[in-house]
PDB file of N, H, CA, C and O in Angstrom:
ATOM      1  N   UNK A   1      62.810  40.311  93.662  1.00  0.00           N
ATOM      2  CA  UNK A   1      62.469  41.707  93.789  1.00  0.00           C
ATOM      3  C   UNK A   1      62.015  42.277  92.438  1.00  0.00           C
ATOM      4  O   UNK A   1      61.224  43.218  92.370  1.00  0.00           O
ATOM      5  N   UNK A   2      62.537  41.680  91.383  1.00  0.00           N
ATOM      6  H   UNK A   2      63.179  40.915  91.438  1.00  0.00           H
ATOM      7  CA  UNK A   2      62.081  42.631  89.486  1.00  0.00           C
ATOM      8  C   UNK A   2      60.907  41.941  89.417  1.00  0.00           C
ATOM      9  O   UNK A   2      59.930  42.426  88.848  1.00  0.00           O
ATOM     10  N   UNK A   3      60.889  40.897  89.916  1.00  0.00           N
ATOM     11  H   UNK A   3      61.683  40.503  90.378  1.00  0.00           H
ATOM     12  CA  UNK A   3      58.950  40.065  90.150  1.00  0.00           C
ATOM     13  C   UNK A   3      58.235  41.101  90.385  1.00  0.00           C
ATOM     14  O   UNK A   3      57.429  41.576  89.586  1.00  0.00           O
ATOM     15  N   UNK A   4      58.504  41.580  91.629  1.00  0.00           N
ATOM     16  H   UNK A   4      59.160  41.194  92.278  1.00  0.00           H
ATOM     17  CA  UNK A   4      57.618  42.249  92.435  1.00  0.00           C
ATOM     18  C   UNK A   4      57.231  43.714  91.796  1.00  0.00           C
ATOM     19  O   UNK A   4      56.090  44.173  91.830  1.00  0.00           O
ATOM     20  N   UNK A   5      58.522  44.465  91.126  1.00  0.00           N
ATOM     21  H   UNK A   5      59.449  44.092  91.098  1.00  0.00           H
ATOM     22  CA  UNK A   5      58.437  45.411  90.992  1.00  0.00           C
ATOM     23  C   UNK A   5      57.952  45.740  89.523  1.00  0.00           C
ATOM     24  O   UNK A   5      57.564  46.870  89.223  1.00  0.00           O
ATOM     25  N   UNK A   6      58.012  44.256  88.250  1.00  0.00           N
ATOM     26  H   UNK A   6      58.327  43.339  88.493  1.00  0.00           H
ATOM     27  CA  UNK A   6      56.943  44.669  87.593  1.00  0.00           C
ATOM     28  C   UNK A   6      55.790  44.200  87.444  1.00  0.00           C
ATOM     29  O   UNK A   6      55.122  44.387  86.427  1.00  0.00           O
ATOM     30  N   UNK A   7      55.291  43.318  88.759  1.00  0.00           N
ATOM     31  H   UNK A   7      55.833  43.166  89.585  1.00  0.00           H
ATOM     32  CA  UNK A   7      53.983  43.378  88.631  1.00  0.00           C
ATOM     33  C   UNK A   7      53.541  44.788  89.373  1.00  0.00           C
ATOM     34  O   UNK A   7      52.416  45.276  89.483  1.00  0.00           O
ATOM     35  N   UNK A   8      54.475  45.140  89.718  1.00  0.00           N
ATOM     36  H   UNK A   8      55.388  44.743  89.630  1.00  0.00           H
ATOM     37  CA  UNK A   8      53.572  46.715  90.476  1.00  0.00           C
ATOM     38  C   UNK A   8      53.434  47.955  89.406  1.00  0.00           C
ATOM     39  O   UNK A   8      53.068  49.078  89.753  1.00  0.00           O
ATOM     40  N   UNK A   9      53.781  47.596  88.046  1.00  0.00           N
ATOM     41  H   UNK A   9      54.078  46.684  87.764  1.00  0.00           H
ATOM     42  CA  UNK A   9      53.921  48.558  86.647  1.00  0.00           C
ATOM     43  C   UNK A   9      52.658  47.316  86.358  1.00  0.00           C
ATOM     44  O   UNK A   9      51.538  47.729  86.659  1.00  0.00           O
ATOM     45  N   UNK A  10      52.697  45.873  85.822  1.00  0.00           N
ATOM     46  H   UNK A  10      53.607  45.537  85.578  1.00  0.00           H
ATOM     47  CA  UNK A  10      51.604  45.170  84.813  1.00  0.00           C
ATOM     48  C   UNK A  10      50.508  45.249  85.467  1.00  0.00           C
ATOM     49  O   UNK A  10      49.532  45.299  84.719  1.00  0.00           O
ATOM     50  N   UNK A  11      50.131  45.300  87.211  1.00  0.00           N
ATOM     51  H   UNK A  11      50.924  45.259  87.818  1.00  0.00           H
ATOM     52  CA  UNK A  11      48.960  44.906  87.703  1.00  0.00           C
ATOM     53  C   UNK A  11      47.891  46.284  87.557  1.00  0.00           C
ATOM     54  O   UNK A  11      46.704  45.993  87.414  1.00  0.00           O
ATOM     55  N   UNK A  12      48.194  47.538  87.583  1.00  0.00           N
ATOM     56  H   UNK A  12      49.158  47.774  87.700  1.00  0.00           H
ATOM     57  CA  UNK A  12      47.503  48.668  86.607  1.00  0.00           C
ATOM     58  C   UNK A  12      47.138  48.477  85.741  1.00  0.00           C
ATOM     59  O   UNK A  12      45.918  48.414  85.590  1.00  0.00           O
ATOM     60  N   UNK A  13      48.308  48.219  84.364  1.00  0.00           N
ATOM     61  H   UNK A  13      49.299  48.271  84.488  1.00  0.00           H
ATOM     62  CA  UNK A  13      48.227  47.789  83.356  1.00  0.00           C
ATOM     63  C   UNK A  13      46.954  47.242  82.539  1.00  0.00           C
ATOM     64  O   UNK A  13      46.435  47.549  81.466  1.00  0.00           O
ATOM     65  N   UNK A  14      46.727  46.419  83.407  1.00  0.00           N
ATOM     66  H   UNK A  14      47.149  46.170  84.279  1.00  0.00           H
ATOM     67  CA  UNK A  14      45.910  45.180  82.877  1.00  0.00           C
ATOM     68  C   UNK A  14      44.424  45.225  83.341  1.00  0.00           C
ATOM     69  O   UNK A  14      43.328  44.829  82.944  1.00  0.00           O
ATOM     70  N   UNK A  15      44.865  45.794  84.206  1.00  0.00           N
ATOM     71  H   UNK A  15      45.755  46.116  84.528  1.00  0.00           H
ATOM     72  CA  UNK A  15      43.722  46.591  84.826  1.00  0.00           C
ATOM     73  C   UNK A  15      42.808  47.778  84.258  1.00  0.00           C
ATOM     74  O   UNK A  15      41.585  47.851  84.377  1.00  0.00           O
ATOM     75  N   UNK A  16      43.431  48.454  83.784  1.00  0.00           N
ATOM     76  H   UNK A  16      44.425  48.395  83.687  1.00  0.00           H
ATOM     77  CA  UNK A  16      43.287  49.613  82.898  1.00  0.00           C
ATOM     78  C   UNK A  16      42.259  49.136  81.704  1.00  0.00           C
ATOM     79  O   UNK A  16      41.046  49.343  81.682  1.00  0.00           O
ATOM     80  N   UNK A  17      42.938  48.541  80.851  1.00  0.00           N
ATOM     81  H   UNK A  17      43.924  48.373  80.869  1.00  0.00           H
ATOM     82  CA  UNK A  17      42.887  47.965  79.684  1.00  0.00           C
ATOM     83  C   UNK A  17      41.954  47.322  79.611  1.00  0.00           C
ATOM     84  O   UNK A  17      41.025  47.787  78.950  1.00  0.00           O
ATOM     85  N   UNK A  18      41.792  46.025  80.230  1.00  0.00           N
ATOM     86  H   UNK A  18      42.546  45.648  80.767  1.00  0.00           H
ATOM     87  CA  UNK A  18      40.153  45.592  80.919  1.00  0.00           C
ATOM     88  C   UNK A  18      38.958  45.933  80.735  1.00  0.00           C
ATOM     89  O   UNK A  18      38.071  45.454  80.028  1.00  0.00           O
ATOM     90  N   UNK A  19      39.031  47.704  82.143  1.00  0.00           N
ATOM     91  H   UNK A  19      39.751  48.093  82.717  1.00  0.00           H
ATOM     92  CA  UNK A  19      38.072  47.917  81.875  1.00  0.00           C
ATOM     93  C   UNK A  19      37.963  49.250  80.666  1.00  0.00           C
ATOM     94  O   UNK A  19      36.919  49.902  80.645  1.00  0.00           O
ATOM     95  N   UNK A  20      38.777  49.498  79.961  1.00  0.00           N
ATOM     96  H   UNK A  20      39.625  48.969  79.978  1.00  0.00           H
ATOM     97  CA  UNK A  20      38.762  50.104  79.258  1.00  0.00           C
ATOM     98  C   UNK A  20      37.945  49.349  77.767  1.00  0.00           C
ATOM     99  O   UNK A  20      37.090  49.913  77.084  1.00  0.00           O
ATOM    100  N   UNK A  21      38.513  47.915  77.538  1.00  0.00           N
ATOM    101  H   UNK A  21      39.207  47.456  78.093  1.00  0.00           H
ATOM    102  CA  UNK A  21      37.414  47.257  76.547  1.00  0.00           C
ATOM    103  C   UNK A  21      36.517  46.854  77.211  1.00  0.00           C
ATOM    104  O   UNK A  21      35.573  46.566  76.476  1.00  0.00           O
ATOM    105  N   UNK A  22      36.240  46.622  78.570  1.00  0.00           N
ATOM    106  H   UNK A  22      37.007  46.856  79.167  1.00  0.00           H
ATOM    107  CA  UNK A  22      34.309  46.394  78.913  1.00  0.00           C
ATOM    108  C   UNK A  22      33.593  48.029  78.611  1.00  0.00           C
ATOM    109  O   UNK A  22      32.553  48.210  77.977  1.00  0.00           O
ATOM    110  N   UNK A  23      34.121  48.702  79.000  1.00  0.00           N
ATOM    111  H   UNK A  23      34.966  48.555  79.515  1.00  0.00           H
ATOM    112  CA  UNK A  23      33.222  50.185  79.061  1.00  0.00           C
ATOM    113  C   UNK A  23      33.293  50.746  77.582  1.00  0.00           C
ATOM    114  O   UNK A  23      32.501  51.655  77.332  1.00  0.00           O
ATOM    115  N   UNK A  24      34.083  50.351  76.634  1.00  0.00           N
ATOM    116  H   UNK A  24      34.726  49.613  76.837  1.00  0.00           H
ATOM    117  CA  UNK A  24      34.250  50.242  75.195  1.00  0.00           C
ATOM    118  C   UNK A  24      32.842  50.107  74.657  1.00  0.00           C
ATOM    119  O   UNK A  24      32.108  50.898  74.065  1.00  0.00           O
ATOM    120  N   UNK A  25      32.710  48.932  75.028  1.00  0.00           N
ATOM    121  H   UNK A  25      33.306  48.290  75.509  1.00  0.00           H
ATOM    122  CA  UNK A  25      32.014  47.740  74.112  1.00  0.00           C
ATOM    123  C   UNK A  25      30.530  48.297  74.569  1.00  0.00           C
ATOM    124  O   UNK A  25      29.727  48.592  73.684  1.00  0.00           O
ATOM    125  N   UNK A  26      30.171  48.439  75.964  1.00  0.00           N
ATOM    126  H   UNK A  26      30.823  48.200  76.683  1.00  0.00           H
ATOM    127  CA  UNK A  26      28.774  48.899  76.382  1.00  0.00           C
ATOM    128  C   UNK A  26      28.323  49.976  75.936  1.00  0.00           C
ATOM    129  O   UNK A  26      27.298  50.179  75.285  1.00  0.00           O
ATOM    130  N   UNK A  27      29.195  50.754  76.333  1.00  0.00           N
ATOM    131  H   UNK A  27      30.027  50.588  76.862  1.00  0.00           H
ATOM    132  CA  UNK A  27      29.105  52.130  75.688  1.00  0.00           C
ATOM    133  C   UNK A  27      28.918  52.299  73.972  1.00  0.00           C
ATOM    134  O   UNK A  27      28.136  53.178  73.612  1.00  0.00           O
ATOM    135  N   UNK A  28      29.537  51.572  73.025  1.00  0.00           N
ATOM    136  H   UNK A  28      30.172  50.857  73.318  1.00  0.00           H
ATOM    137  CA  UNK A  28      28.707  51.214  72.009  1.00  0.00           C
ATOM    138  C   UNK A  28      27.453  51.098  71.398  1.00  0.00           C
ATOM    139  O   UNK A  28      26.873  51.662  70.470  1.00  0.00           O
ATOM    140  N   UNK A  29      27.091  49.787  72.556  1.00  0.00           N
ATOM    141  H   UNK A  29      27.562  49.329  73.309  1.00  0.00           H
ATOM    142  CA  UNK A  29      25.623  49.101  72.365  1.00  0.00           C
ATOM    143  C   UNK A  29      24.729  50.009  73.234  1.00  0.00           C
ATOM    144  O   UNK A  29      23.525  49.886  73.008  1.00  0.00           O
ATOM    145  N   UNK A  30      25.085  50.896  74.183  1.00  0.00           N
ATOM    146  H   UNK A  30      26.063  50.995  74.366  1.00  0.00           H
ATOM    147  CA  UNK A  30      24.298  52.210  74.856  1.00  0.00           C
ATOM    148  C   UNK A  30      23.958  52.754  73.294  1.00  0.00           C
ATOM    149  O   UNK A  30      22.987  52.277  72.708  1.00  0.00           O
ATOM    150  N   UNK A  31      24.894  53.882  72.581  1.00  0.00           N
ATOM    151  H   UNK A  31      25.683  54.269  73.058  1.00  0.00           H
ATOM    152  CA  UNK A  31      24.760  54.566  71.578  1.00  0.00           C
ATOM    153  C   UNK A  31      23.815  54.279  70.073  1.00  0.00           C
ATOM    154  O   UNK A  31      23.129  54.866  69.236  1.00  0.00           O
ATOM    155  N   UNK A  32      24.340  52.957  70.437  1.00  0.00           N
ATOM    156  H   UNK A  32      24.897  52.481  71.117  1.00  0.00           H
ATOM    157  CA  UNK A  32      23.552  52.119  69.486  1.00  0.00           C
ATOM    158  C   UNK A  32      21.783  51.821  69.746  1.00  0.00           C
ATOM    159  O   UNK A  32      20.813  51.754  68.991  1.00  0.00           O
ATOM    160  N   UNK A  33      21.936  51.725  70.852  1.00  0.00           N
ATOM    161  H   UNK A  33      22.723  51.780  71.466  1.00  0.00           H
ATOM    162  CA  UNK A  33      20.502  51.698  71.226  1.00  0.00           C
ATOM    163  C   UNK A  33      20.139  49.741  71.201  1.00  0.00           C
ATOM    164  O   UNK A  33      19.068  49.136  71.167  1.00  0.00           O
ATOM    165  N   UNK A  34      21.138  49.400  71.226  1.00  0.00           N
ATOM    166  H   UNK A  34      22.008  49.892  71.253  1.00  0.00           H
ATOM    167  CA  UNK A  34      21.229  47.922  71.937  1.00  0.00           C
ATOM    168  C   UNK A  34      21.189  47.131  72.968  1.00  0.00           C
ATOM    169  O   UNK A  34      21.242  45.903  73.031  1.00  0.00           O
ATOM    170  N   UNK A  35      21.069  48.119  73.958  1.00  0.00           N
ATOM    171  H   UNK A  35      21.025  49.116  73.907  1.00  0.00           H
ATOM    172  CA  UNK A  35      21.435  47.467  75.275  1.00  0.00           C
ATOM    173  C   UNK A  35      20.663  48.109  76.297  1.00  0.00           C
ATOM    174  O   UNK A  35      20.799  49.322  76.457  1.00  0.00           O
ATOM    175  N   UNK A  36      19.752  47.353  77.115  1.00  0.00           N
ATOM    176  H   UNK A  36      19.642  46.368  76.985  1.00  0.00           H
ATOM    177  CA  UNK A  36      18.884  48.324  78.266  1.00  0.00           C
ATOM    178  C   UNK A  36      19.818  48.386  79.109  1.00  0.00           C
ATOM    179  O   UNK A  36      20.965  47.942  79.062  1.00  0.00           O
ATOM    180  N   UNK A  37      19.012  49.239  80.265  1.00  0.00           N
ATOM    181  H   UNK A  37      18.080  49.600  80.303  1.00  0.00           H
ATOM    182  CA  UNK A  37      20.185  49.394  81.536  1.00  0.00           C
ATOM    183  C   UNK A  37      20.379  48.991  82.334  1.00  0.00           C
ATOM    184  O   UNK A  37      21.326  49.442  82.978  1.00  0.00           O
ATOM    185  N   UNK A  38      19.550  47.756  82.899  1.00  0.00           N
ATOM    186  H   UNK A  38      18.781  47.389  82.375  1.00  0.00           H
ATOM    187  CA  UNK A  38      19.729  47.068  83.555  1.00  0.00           C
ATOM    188  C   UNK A  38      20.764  46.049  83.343  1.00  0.00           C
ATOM    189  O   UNK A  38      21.146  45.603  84.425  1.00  0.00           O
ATOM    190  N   UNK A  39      21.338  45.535  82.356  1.00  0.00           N
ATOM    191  H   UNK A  39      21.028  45.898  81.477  1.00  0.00           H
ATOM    192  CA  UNK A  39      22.706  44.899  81.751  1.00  0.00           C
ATOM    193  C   UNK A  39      24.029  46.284  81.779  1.00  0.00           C
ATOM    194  O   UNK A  39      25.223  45.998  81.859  1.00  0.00           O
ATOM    195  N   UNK A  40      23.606  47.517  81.711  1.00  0.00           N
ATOM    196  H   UNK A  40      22.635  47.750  81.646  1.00  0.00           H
ATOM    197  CA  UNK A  40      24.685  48.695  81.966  1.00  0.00           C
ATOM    198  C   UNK A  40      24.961  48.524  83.080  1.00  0.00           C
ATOM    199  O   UNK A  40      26.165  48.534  83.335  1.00  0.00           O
ATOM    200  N   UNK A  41      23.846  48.260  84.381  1.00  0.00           N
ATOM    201  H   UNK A  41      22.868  48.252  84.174  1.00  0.00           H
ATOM    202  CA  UNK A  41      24.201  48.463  85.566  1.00  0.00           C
ATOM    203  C   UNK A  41      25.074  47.266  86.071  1.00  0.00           C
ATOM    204  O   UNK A  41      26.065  47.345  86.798  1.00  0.00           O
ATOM    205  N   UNK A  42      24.411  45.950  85.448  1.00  0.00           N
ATOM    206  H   UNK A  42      23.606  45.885  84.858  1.00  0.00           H
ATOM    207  CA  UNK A  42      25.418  44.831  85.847  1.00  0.00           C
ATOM    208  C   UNK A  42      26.679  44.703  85.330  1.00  0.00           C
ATOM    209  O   UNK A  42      27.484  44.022  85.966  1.00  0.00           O
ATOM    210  N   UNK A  43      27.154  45.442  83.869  1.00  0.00           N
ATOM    211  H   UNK A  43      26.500  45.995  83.353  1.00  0.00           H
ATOM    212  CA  UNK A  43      28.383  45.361  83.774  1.00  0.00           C
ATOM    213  C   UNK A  43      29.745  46.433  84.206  1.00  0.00           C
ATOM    214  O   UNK A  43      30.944  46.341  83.944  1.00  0.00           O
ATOM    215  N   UNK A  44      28.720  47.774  85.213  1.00  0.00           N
ATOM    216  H   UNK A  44      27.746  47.850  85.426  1.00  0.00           H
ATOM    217  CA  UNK A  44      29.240  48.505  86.204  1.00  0.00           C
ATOM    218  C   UNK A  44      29.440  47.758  87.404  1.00  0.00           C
ATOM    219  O   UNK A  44      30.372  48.075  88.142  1.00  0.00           O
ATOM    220  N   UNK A  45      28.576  46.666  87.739  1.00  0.00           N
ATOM    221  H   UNK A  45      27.819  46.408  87.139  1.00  0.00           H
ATOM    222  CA  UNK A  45      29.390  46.203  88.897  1.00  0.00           C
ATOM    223  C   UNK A  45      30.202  45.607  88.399  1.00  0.00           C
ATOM    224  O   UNK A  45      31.234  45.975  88.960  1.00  0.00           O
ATOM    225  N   UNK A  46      30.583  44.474  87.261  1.00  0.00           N
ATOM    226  H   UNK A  46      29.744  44.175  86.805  1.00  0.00           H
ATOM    227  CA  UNK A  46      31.484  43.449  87.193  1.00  0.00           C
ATOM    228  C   UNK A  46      32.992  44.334  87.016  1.00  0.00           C
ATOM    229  O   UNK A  46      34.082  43.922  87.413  1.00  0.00           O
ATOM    230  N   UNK A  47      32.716  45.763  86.255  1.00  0.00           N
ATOM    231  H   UNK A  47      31.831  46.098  85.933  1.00  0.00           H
ATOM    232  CA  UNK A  47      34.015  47.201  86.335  1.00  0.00           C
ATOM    233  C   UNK A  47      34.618  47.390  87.430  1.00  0.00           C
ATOM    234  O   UNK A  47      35.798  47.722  87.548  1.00  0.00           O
ATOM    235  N   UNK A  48      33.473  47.096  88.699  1.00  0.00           N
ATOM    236  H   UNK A  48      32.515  46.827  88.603  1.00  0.00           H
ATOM    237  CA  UNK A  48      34.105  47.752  90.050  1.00  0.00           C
ATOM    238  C   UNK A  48      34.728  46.729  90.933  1.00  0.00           C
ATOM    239  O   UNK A  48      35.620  46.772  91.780  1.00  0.00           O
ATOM    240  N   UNK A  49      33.943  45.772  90.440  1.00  0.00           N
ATOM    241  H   UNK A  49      33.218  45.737  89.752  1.00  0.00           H
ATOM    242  CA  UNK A  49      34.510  43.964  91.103  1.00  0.00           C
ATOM    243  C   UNK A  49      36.038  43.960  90.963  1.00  0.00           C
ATOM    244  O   UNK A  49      36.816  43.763  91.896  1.00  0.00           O
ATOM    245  N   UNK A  50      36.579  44.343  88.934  1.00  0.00           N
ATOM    246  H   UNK A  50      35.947  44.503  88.176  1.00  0.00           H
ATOM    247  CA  UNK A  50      37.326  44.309  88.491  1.00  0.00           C
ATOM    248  C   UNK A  50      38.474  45.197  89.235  1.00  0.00           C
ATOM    249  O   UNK A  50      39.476  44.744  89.789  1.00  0.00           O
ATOM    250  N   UNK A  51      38.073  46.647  89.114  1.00  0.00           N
ATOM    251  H   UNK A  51      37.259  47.015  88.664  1.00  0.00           H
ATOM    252  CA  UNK A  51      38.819  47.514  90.160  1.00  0.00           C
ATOM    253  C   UNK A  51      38.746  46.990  91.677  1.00  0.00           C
ATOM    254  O   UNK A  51      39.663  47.691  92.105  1.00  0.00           O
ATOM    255  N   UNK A  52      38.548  46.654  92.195  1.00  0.00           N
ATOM    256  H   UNK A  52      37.803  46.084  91.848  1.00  0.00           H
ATOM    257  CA  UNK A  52      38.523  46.480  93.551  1.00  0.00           C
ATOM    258  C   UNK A  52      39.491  45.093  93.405  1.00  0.00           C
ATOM    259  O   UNK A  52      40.223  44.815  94.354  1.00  0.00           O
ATOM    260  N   UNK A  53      39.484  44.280  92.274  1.00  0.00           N
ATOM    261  H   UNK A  53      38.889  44.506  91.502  1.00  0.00           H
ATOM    262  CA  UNK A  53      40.490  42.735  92.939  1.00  0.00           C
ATOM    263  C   UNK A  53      41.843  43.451  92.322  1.00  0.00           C
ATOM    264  O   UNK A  53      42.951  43.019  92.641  1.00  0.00           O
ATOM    265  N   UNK A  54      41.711  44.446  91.520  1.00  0.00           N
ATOM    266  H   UNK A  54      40.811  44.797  91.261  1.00  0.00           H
ATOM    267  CA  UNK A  54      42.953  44.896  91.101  1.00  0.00           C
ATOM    268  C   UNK A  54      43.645  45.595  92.025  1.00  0.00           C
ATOM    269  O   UNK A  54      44.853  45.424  92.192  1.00  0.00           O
ATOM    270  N   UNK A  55      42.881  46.507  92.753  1.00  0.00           N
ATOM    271  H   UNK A  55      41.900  46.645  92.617  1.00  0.00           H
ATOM    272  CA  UNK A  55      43.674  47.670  94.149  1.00  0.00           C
ATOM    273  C   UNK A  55      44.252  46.736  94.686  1.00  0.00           C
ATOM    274  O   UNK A  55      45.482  46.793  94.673  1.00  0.00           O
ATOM    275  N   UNK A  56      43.553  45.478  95.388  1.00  0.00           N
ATOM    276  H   UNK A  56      42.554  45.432  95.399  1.00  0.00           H
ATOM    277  CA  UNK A  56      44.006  44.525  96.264  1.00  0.00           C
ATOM    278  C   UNK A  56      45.080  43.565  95.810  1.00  0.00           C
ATOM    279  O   UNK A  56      45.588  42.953  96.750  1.00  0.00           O
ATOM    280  N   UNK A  57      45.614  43.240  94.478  1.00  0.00           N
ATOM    281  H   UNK A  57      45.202  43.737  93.715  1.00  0.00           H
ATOM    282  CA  UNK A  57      46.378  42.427  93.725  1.00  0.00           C
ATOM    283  C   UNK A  57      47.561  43.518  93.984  1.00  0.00           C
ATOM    284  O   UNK A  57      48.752  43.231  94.106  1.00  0.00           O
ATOM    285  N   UNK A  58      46.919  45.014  94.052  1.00  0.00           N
ATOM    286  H   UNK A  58      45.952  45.248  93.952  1.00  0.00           H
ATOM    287  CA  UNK A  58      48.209  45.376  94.151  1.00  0.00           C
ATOM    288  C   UNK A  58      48.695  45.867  95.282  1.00  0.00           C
ATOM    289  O   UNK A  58      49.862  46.258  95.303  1.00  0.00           O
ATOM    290  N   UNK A  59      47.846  45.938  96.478  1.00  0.00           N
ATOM    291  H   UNK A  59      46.898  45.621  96.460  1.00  0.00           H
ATOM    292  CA  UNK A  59      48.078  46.200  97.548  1.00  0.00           C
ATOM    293  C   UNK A  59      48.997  45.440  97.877  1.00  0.00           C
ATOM    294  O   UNK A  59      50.100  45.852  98.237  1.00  0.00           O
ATOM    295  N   UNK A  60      48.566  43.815  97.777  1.00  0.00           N
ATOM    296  H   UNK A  60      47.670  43.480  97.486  1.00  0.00           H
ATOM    297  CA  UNK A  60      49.729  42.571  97.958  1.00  0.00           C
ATOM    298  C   UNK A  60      50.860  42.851  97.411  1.00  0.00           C
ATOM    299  O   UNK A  60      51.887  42.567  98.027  1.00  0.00           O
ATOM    300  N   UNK A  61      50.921  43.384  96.312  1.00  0.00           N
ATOM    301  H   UNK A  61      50.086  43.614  95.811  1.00  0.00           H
ATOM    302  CA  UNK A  61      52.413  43.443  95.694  1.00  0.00           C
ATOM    303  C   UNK A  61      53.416  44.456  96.828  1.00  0.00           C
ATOM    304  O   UNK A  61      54.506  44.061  97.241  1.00  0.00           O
ATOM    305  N   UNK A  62      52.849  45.706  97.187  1.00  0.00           N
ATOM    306  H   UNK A  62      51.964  46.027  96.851  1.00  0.00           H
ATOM    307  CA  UNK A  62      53.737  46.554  97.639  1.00  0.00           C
ATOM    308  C   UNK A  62      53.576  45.981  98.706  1.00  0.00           C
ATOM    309  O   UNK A  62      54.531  46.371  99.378  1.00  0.00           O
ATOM    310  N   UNK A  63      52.835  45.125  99.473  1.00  0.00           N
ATOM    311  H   UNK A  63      52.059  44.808  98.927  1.00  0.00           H
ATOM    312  CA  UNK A  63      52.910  44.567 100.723  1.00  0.00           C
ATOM    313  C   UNK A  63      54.770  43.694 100.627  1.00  0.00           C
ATOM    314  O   UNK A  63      55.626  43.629 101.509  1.00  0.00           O
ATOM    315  N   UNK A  64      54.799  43.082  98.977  1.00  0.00           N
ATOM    316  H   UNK A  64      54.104  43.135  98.260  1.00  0.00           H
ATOM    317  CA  UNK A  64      55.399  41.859  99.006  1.00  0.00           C
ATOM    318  C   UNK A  64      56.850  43.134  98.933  1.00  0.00           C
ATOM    319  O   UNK A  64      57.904  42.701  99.398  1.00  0.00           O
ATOM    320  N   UNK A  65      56.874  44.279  98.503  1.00  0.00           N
ATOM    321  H   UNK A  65      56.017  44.631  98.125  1.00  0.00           H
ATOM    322  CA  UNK A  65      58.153  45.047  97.836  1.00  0.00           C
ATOM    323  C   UNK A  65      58.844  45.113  99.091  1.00  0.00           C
ATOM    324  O   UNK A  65      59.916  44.648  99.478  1.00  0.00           O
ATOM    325  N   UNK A  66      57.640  46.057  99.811  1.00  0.00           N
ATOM    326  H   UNK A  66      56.769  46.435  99.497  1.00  0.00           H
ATOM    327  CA  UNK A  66      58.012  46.471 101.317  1.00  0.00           C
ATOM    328  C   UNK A  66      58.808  45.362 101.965  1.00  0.00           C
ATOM    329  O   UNK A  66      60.035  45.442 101.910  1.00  0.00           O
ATOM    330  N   UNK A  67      58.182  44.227 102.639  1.00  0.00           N
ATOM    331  H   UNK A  67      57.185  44.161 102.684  1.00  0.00           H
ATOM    332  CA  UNK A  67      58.641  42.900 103.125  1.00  0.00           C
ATOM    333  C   UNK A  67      59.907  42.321 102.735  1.00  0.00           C
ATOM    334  O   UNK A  67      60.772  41.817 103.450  1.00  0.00           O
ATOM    335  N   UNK A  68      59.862  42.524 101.107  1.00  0.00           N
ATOM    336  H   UNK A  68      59.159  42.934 100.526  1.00  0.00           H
ATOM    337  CA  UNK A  68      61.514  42.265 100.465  1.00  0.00           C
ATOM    338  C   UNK A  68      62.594  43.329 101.349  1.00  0.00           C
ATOM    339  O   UNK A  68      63.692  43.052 101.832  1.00  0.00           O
ATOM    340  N   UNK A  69      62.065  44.254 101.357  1.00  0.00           N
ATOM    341  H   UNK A  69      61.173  44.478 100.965  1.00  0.00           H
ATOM    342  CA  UNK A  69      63.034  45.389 101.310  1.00  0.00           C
ATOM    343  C   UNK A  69      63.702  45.442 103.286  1.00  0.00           C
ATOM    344  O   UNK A  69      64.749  45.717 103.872  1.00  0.00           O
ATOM    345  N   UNK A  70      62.447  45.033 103.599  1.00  0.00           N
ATOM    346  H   UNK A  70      61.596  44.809 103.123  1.00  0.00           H
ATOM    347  CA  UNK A  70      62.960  45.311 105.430  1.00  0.00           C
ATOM    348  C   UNK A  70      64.101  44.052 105.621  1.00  0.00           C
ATOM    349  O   UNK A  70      64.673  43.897 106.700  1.00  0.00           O
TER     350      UNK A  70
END
């Protein structure tokens, strides 16, 4: 059950953080005038890829809390 319950605190976490250094780093080379947008747009999908396996990593978890708990 402390499995479960801190991956349901780390799987945000890590998540967060992620895309917080991809959108870092682009956003840089945007300002900078390094980077066209067609590489902005592809590393907005790989952000949302990222968010989307994360909702679901954690969907499983409270799937797994719930299941412990009944």
């Amino acid at each position: 059950m402390l499995f479960w319950l801190a991956l349901f605190v780390i799987i945000p976490f890590i998540v967060i953080v992620i895309s917080v250094v991809m959108i870092g780093d682009d956003f840089w080379q945007l300002i900078t005038f390094r980077m066209d947008f067609g590489r902005l747009f592809s590393d907005f999908f790989h952000i949302v890829a990222l968010v989307f396996l994360g909702i679901v990593a954690w969907g499983a978890d409270i799937f797994e809390i719930v299941r412990h708990l009944a």
